[in-house]
Structures are given as structure tokens and as C-alpha cells.
C-alpha positions in Angstrom: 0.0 0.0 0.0 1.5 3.5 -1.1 1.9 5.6 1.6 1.5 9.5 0.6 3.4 12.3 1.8 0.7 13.7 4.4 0.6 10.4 6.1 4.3 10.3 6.7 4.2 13.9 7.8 1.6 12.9 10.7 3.2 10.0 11.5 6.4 12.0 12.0 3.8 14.0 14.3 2.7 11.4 16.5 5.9 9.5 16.8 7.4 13.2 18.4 4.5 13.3 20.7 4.8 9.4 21.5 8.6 10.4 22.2 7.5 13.3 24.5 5.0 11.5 26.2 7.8 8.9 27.1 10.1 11.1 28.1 7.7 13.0 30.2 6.8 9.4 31.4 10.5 8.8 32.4 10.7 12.7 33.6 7.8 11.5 36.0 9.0 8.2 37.7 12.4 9.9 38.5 10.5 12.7 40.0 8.7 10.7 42.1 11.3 8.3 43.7 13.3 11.1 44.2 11.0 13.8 46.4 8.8 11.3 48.5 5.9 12.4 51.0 7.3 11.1 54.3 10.3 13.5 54.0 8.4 16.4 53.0 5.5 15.2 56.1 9.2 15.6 58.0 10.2 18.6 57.1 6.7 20.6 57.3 6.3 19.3 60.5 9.7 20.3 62.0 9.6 23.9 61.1 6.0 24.4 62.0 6.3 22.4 65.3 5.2 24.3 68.6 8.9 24.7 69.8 9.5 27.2 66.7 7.5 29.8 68.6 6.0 30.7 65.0 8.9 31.3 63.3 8.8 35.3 64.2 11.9 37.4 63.4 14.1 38.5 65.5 13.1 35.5 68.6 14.7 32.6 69.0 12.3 30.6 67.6 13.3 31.6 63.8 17.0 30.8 64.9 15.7 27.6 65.7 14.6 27.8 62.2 17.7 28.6 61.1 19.5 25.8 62.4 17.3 23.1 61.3 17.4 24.6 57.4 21.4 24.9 57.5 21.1 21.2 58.7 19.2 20.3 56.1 21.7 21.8 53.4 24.7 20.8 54.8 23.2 17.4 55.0 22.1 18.1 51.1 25.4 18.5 50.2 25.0 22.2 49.1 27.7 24.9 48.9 27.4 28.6 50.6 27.1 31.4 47.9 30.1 33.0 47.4 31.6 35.6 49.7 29.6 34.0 52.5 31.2 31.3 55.1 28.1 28.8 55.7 24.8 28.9 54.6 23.4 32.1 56.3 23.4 35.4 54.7 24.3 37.7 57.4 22.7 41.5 57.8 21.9 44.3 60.1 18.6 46.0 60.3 17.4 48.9 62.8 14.6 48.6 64.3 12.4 51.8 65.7 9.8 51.1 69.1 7.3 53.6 69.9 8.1 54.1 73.8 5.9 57.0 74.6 2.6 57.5 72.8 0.7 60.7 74.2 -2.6 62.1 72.5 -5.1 65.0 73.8 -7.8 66.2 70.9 -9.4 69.1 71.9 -8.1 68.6 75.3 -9.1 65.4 76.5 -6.3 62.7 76.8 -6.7 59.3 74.4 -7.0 56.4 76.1 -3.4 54.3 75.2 -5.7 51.3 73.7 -7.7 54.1 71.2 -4.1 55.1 69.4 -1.9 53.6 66.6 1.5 55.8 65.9 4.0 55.3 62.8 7.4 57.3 63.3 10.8 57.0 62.8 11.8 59.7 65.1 10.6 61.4 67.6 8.2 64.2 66.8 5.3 67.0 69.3 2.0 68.3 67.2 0.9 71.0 69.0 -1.6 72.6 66.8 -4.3 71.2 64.2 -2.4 73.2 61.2 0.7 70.8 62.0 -0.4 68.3 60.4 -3.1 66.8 57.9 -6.4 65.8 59.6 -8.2 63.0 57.6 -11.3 61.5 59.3 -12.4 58.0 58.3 -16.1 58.6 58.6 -18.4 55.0 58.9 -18.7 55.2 54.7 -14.8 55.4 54.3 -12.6 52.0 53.6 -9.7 52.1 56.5 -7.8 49.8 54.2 -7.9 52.2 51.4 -7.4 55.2 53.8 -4.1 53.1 55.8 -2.5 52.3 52.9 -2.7 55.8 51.0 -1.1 57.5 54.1 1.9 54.7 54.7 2.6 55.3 51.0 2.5 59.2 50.9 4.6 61.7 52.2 2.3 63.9 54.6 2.4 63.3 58.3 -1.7 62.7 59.2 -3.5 62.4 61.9 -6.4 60.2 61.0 -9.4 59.8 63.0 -11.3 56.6 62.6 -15.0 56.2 63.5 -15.5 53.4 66.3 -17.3 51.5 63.5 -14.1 50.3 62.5 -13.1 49.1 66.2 -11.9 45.4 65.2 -10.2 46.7 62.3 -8.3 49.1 64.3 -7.1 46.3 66.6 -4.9 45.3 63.7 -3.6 48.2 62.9 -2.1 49.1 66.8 -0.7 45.6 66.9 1.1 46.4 63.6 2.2 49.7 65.3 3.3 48.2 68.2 5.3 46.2 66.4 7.5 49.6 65.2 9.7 50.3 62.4 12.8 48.0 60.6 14.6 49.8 58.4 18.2 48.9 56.9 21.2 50.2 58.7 22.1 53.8 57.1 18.8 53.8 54.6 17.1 56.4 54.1 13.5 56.3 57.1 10.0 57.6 55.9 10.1 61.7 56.3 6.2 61.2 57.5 4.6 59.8 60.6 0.8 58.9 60.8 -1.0 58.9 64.5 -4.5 56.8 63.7 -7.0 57.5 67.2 -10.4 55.6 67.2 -13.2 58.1 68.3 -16.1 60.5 67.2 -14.7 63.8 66.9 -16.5 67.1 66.2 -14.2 69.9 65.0 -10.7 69.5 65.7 -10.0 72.8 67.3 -6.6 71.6 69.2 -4.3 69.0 69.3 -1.4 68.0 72.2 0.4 65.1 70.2 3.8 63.8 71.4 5.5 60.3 70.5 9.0 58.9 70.8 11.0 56.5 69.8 14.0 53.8 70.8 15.9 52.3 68.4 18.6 49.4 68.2 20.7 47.3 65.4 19.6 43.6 65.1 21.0 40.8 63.5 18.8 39.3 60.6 20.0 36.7 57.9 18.3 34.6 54.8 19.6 30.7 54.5 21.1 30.5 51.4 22.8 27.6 49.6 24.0 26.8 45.5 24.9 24.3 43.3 27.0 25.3 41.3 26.2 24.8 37.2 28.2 22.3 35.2 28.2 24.3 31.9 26.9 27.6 32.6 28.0 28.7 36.2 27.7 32.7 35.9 23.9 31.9 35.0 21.6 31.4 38.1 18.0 29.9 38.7 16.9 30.5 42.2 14.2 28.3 44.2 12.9 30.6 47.2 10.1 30.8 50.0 10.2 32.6 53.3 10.5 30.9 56.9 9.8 33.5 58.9 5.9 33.6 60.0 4.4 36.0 63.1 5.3 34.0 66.3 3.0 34.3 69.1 0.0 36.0 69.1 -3.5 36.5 71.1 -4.6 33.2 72.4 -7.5 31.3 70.6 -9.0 29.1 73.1 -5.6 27.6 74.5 -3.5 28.1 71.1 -1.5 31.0 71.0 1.4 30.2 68.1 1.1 31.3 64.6 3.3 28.2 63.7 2.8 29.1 60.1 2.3 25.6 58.5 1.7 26.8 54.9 2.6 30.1 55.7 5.5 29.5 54.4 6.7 26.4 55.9 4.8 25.1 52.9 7.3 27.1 50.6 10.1 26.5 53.0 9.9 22.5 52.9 9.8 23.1 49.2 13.0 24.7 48.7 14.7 22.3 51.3 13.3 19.1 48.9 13.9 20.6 45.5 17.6 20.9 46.8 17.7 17.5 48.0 16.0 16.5 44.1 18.3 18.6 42.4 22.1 17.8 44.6 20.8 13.9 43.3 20.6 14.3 40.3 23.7 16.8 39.5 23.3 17.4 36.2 21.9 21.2 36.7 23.8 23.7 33.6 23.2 26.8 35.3 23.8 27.4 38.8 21.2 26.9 41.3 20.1 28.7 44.6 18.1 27.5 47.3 17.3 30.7 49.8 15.2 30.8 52.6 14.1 34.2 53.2 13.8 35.9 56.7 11.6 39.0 57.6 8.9 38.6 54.7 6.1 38.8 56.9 7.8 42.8 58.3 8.8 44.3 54.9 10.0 41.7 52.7 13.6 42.8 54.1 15.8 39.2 53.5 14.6 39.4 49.7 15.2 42.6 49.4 18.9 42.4 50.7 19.4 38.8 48.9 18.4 41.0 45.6 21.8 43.5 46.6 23.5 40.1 46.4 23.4 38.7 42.9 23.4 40.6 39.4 20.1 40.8 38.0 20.8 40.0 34.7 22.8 36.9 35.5 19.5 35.5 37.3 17.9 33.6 34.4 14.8 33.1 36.6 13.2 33.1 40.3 10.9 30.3 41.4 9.8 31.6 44.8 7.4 29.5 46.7 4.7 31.0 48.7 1.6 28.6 50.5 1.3 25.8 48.2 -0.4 23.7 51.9 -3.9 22.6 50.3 -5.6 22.3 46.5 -6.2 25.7 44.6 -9.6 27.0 43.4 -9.1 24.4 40.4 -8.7 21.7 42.8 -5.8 18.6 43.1 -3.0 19.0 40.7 -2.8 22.8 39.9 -1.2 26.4 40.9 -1.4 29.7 40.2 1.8 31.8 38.9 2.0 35.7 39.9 2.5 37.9 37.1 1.7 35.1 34.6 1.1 37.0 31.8 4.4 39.4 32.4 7.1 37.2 30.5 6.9 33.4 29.1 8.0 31.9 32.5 4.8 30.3 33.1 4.5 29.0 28.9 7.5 27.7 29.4 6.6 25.5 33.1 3.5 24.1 31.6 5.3 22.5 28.4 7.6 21.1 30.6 4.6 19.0 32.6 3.2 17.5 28.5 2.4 14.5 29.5 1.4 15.1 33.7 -1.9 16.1 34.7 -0.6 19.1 36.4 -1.6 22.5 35.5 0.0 26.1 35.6 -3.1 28.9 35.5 -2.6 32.5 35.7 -3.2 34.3 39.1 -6.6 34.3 39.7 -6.7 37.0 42.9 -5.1 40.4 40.5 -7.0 42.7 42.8 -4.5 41.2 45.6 -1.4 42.8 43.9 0.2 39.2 44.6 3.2 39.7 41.9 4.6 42.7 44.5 3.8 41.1 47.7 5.6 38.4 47.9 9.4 37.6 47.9 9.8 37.3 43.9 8.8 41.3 44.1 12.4 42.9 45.3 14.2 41.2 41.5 11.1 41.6 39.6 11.2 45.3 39.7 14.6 44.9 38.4 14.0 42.9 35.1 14.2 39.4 36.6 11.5 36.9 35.4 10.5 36.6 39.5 7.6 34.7 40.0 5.7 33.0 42.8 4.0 29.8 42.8 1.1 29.1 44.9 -2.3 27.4 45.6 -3.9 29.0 48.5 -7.4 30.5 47.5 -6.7 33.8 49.7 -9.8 35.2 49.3 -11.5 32.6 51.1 -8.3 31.1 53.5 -9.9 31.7 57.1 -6.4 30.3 58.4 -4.3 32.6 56.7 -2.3 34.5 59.3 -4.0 32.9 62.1 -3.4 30.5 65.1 -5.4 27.7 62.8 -2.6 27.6 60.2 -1.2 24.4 61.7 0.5 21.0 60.0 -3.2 19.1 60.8 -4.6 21.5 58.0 -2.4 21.0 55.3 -2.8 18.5 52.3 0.7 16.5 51.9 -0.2 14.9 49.0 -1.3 18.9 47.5 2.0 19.8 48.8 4.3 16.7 47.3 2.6 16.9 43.9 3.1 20.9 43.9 6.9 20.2 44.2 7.1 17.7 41.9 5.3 19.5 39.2 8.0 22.3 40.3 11.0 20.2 39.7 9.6 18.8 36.6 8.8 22.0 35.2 11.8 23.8 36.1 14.0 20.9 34.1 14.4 23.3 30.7 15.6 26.4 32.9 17.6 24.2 35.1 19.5 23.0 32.1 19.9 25.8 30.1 17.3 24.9 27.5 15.2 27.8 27.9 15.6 30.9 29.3 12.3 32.9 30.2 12.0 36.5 29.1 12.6 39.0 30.8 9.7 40.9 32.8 9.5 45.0 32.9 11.7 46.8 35.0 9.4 48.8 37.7 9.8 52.3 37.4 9.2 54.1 40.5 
């Protein structure tokens, strides 16, 4: 029988997407024997155990952290980056307490509990035409309101109706918790004073707030493996494990032990090292960083980002809450900032032949792309994305007491990872090389 030249055309066709499929198949059972549930169960369970105190930064429960993660690499097999000794990337931050907070509006004193001050120095109001006066009447959004005057310039004093009384407990916790700033940058010229009340007229104001400050040790965990063929190019697998320690008892729970925020993203990193150190054949050079201070400022990502040149970093796969099945259920993940270079394109043809799927973010009203760790060498050019499946519009754990190991999916989290390593494979050995995203001008 004659066999035309269409027919040998498709059969070309198939026989590369038989080949594929095999490979893929092959790609798969590797990825499998190599990043196994128990040790990620292990892993999870250590860092968001009770005796980490919640992971917050600058306690001794995230150098507890610390030690467990440099464990973990050492026993990997990974090298420190260069210019560093071990695994931890050491740096100094300042951080700025509030130590005297005293308010009088048309002279009556504020009750201590009814006020929320943001300063970096010390600073007296003494009449109304000091400063901006902005009420937040019961019509008002305090969110919208907050985050206008933290990224302005004026120094406010914002009066909030009692409406937004629960709200407003939030926001003095956060102020309580002061300023961090890096050592010798320049500190916000403004301060904002935020009192909960019904005021009539403000006629005057008696306003005076200050500060103490001290230096304080902070330092990402960072470890590399160094490419066989293309060294001086670097992919970099990244989550945070810093989380917000204790906080205001819920029945007789009081640790935020941060289970898929991040240990989630944490565990990742430590097993895509392990995956990765086995099977040593990475082109480009690989970095596995743990990220301290996220959950303050982002500050670890932002001084890992002074470390490394942008444009050597061929691409960022940070790791951010990947603990239970996204909106699209078992075997899927959102990508921030899909649709800002071919990162994502690129991931999903690497999983042919899986059942795993890549969608775009599906939360862009949450600004995810420049919240998260990825943020501080996207704004630089880097093709900086974070992976996720947490449906945070709906996640009543999130930043809660409740975000404990019992709530987490294993099998979510194991197939997540293995997806990751699978998908990363083209990057990892210098096949592809996303482009670039847009620098953010500011």
C-alpha cells in the first residue's frame, strides 16, 4: 500500500509526541522516587512544630529555624554562595519602638488602647495646622485610607469612626510592632497617629511620640549548586520561613506556627535541593534561599536581591503557601504575574504529558506579583515569580493560630513540588531561558 506524503508527515507527528509523552513518562517516575511524601510530612512538621515559637523574626524561635534549614543543606550536600562562610546570609537592620505615645484632641487625653503611631523619630504636634487631619467617617474604607497615608509623604493624623473598632485592633498591633529599616537607609520623612473616636471639629491637638531604636542581627539561609556548563547563569528556588510568632490566644492556642505560611514554601526549597544535589546534572547554577523577615517588609529578599546581578539571574521560582488544593482543585497552581514574561508558557510545556496544571493568578486585585518575595528582582527585570495554591480570598487560616500541620494536604504539597521540579528541568539545564519581565519604574 502507497503511503502518501501527508501520512508520513503525521506520522512524523505522533511518533514526536509518543517520544514526548515517554520522556515526560520517564521525567515523572524519577520525580517521584526522588521527592517522596514522608520526607516532605518531616520537614513541614519540624519547622512548624510548637517549639518554633511561630517562626517570628528576630526571637529565637526563627534561629531555631535557622539551624534546622542549615542542617538540612549541609546534609544536602549544598555549597554557601560566594563571599559567605556557611549557609546564612548575614545582615543588620534597625529597628524603631514607639516608647511614649501621648494624644489629647481638643483637650481630653486618648486612652493608650484608642491610638496607633508610625514614626521614625521622635516628633510633638501641637496645633491642628501641623499636620493633615483625615477623618475616616463609617462610609470610608480604612484599608484604602491606611495604605494611601503609609505610601504618601504627609504626616496625618487620621481619626477613625469606632465603626471600624476590630479593624483598628490590627492596625495598633502592627504599630506596636514599630519600624525596621536597613542600617544607614534612608526612614520615611512622615509619621501617621491613627485615634479611634467621634470627633467634632478638631479645634486643638497636644500630640507627642517617641522613639527607641537598636541594630539587630537578621540573615536569609542560602545555599547553591553550582552549574556544570553555565555557572555565571543562576535559577533560584525561594520561599520565606519567617511567620508572626505568638500571638493572642484562641482558646488555648497561641502560636502562629505558620504551616503553609511558608513552611509550605520552605519544605519546598529544602526538597527541591535534595531532588536537584541527586541528580547533578543542573547547567546553570542553582540557589536554594530561605528568606527571613517577609512577613515585616519583605527585608531578607530585598537584601538577597543587593547580592546577585540581576541579569545573570535567568529566573526566580519563589514558593509562597502551596499547603492545600487551589480553586481548580488537586494537581494545579497559580503563577503571579503570569502574563508578564513566558515563565509560566515555558513550566506548563515542561509538565506535557502530567496532569498538572499552571493557570494565571486568579486574585489580581490582591497585587500578589509585589507582595511576595519574587517582588524585590522583579522590579529589576528578573523573570521573579511566585508559585502558589492557596485560594486567599476565602483562607480563614491565613495569618492565624489555625494555620497548623493538621490542616495541610501532603499529597497537594508533594505533587506541587514535583510539578515544580519537573517543570523547572528546561531552565535548570539551560534549554530555555524565560524573558525578561518590565523593569518597575518608580
Amino acid at each position: 500500500m502507497a503511503i502518501n506524503k501527508s501520512q508520513i508527515i503525521m506520522r512524523k507527528i505522533l511518533s514526536l509526541f509518543a517520544f514526548i509523552a515517554i520522556a515526560s513518562y520517564g521525567y515523572a517516575q524519577d520525580v517521584n522516587k526522588l521527592i517522596n511524601q514522608d520526607d516532605v510530612t518531616r520537614v513541614i512538621s519540624t519547622l512548624a512544630a510548637d517549639d518554633m515559637q511561630g517562626r517570628a523574626t528576630f526571637t529565637p524561635g526563627i534561629e531555631k529555624a535557622a539551624k534546622f534549614i542549615e542542617s538540612e543543606y549541609k546534609q544536602i550536600g549544598l555549597e554557601p554562595m560566594k563571599g559567605n562562610d556557611g549557609f546564612r546570609q548575614n545582615f543588620t537592620m534597625v529597628k524603631t519602638l514607639p516608647s511614649k505615645m501621648e494624644v489629647s484632641i481638643n483637650g481630653s487625653p486618648v486612652a493608650r488602647e484608642n491610638i496607633a503611631a508610625s514614626g521614625s523619630s521622635n516628633f510633638n504636634w501641637s496645633k491642628p495646622g501641623d499636620v493633615e487631619i483625615i477623618k475616616v467617617t463609617p462610609d470610608k474604607d480604612l484599608r484604602t485610607v491606611f495604605m494611601t497615608a503609609l505610601r504618601g509623604d504627609k504626616s496625618s493624623l487620621i481619626l477613625v469612626d469606632p465603626k471600624f473598632s476590630d479593624l483598628f485592633k490590627r492596625l495598633r498591633s502592627w504599630s506596636e510592632g514599630g519600624n525596621v529599616s536597613f542600617k544607614g537607609a534612608p526612614s520615611a520623612s512622615h509619621s501617621l497617629v491613627f485615634v479611634l473616636g467621634t470627633f467634632d471639629d478638631v479645634k486643638s491637638i497636644a500630640i507627642n511620640y517617641e522613639v527607641k531604636s537598636q541594630e539587630l542581627p537578621l540573615f536569609n539561609i542560602a545555599g547553591i549548586i553550582p552549574g556544570k556548563t553555565k555557572p555565571n547563569e543562576y535559577v533560584v528556588f525561594s520561599g520565606h520561613y519567617d511567620h508572626l510568632g505568638i500571638l493572642k490566644p484562641v482558646g488555648k492556642d497561641s502560636i502562629a506556627n505558620g504551616a503553609d505560611d511558608d513552611a509550605s514554601g520552605t519544605t519546598a526549597v529544602i526538597t527541591l535541593a535534595r531532588y536537584f544535589k541527586k541528580l547533578n546534572n543542573n547547567a546553570r547554577t542553582l540557589i536554594f534561599v530561605a528568606f527571613t523577615a517577609e512577613e515585616i517588609g519583605e527585608h531578607g529578599s530585598t537584601y538577597f536581591a543587593t547580592t546577585v546581578e540581576p541579569d545573570k539571574v535567568t529566573a526566580m521560582f519563589n514558593i509562597e503557601m502551596i499547603g492545600k488544593a487551589s480553586k481548580w482543585g488537586q494537581s494545579s497552581a497559580f503563577i503571579t504575574g503570569y502574563e508578564r514574561s513566558d515563565f509560566g508558557k515555558i513550566l506548563q510545556k515542561n509538565l506535557t504529558g502530567t496532569a498538572f496544571n499552571f493557570y494565571p493568578d486568579p486574585y489580581p486585585e490582591q497585587n500578589l506579583f509585589y507582595r511576595s518575595d519574587n517582588a524585590s528582582l522583579a522590579r529589576v527585570g528578573v523573570p521573579a515569580h511566585t508559585i502558589s495554591t492557596d485560594q486567599i480570598d476565602i483562607d480563614k487560616l491565613y495569618h492565624t493560630v489555625g494555620d497548623e500541620v493538621s490542616t495541610l494536604d501532603m499529597a497537594n504539597i508533594t505533587s506541587t513540588i514535583r510539578a515544580i521540579a519537573l517543570s523547572a528541568r528546561s531552565i535548570v539545564d539551560g534549554t530555555d531561558t524565560p524573558t525578561r519581565v518590565a523593569k518597575l519604574e518608580r
